[in-house]
C-alpha positions, 0 to 999 in steps of 0.5 A: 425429409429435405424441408427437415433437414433444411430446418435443422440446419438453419437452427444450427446456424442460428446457435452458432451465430449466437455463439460467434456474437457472444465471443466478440469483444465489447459486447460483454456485460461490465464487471462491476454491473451487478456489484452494490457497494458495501454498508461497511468498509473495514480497512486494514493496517499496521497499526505501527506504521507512522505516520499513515496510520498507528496507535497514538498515546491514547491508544487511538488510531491515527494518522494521514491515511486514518484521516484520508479513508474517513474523508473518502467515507465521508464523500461515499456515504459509508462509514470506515472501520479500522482492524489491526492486522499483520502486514504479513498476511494483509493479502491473506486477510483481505482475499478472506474478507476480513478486510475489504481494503489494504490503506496503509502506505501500501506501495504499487508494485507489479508483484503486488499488482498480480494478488491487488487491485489498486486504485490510482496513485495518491502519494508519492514516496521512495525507500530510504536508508536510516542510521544513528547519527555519526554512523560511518555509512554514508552512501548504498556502498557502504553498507558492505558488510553491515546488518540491515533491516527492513519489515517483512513483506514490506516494499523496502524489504522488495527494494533492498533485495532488487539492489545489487548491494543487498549482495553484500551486506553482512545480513538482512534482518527483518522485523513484524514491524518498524518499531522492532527495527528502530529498537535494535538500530537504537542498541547497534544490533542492526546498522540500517534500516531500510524504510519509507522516506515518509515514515523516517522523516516523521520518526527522525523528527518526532524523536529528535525533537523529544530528544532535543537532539539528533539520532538518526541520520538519512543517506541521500541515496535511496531505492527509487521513487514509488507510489502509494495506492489502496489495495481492494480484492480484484472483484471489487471494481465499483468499489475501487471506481468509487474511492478514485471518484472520491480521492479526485473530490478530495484533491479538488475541494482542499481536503486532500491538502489540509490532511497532507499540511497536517501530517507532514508540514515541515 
């Protein structure tokens, strides 16, 4: 009875030693160990959302994150796939996996952190304040009493509401896309917008330059620095190591550079 007795207890203090061991810290297994990399990447965007990445007269999308993700394949070995989706549910659409990544100006946040796993920063931009040109808004104050605007779900639309000011305007409008609110700043039903500096300095140029004249006007006041990064699903760990690895090629070999001189020489 007693040898009995002495090998169940040694079997108890096999398991839960065992038990103990698993538990430690640094012995379990790495996330991505059994993950394999897509033989597609399907990237969702906006597909008004110039310059990142939008319709061109053609019909064809374009733009410096277009041309980005193509490098990133490029160096991956994968072919990328673009898909026009709403931004409002672009986390909705990749959590569905009818998108594998968020690549379109998509801002860092701690709230978006929470629903996305971002790769590393790779651009950096801040929220600006655009009006017609000759507008009386000069500076953040002056936007008391006035109707802003700003895309739905966006960072600027986050930036605004985090200000103080966002108190006091008269009213926030806000739109599916930018395009939207360029049109009802142009007819006065809006008296800002409030903006990526990135896609308001192509916007205020390309127009201007059709126009031969000036239209729009930048307060030097912004919302604060912030960065882009690309959006994968939290799971997909490898996927996101991979587009870090590739994105720090890129930068080394000159890639990065001749896309960036592309989309944004002055």
């Amino acid at each position: 009875m007693k040898k009995i007795i002495l090998l169940v207890l040694v079997a108890l203090s096999v398991v839960m030693c065992s038990a103990k061991k698993a538990d430690t810290p640094g012995t379990e297994t790495k996330p991505n160990a059994e993950q394999v990399m897509p033989t597609k990447i399907v990237v969702g965007l906006d597909d008004t959302f110039a310059p990142m990445g939008f319709k061109n007269d053609k019909g064809e999308i374009v733009g410096f994150d277009i041309d980005l993700a193509k490098a990133v394949g490029q160096k991956l070995g994968i072919p990328v796939e673009f898909k026009s989706i709403n931004w409002d549910s672009k986390v909705i659409d990749l959590n569905n996996k009818n998108i594998d990544l968020i690549w379109n100006g998509l801002t860092i946040t701690d709230e978006r952190k929470k629903e996305v796993l971002f790769t590393n920063p790779y651009l950096q931009n801040s929220q600006v304040v655009v009006t017609k040109a000759g507008s009386t808004v000069l500076t953040k104050a002056d936007l008391k009493g006035k109707v802003v605007a700003a895309q739905s779900q966006s960072s600027g639309e986050e930036a605004f509401k985090k200000d103080p000011i966002s108190k006091e305007v008269k009213e926030l409008k806000t739109f599916d896309q930018y395009d939207q609110a360029f049109l009802d700043l142009e007819a006065g039903r809006v008296d800002a917008i409030v903006v990526d500096e990135i896609m308001a300095r192509y916007i205020k140029k390309t127009k201007e330059t059709q126009a031969k004249k000036e239209l729009y006007a930048i307060l030097t006041e912004d919302f604060g620095k912030e960065d882009y990064g690309i959006g994968a699903r939290k799971a997909d760990t490898l996927l996101v190591e991979k587009i870090n690895a590739a994105l720090k090629e890129l930068k080394k070999d000159g890639t990065f550079d001749k896309i960036y001189k592309q989309w944004f020489a002055k």
